[in-house]
C-alpha positions in Angstrom: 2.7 -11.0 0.0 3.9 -13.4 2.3 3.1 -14.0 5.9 5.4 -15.0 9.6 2.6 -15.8 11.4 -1.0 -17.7 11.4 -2.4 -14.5 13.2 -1.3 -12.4 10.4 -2.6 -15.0 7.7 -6.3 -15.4 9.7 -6.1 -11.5 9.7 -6.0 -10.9 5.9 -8.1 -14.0 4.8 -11.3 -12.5 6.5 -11.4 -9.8 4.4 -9.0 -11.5 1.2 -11.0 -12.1 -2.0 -10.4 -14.9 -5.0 -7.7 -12.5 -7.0 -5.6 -12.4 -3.3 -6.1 -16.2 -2.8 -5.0 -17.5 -5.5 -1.9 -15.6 -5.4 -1.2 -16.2 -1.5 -1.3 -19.5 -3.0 0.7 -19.5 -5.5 3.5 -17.7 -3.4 3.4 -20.2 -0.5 3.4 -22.7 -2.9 6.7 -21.7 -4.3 7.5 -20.4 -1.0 8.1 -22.0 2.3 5.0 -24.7 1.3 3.5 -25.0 4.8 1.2 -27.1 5.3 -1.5 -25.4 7.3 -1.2 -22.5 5.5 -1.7 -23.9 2.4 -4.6 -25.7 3.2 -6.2 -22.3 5.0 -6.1 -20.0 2.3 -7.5 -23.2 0.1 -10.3 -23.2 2.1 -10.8 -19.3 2.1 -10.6 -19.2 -1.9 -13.3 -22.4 -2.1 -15.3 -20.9 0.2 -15.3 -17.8 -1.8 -15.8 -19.8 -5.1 -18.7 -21.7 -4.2 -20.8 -18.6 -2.9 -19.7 -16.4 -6.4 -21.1 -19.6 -8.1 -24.3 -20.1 -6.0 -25.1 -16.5 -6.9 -24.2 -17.0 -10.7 -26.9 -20.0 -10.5 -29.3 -18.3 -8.5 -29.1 -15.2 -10.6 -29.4 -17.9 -13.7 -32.9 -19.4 -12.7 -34.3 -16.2 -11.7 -33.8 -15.3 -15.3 -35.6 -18.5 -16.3 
C-alpha cells in the first residue's frame, strides 16, 4: 500500500494501527523514501506504541 498524496497518507494514519505502520514504513522505505512521509507514519506508529505500552504498565501495577 502505497500513497500519491499527503491527504491520502493523513487519511489512513488516523485510523492506521501498529501492524499498518510498520509496513507503510517499510514500503516507503524501499520505495520513493520521502522524507515527510517517512517521518509522519514514524510518528503515527510511536504514538501508537507508547499508549499500547502505557496501558501494558498501567494494567501491570494494577495487578500489584
Amino acid at each position: 500500500m502505497t500513497f500519491t498524496t499527503w491527504m491520502e497518507l493523513n487519511a489512513k494514519m488516523q485510523t492506521a494501527t501498529e501492524e499498518d505502520c510498520v509496513s507503510l514504513l517499510k514500503a516507503e522505505k524501499e520505495g520513493r523514501k520521502r522524507k515527510q512521509f517517512l517521518l509522519r507514519i514514524h510518528s503515527r506508529l510511536n504514538r501508537l506504541r507508547a499508549a499500547r505500552e502505557r496501558s501494558e504498565l498501567v494494567a501491570i501495577a494494577e495487578l500489584g
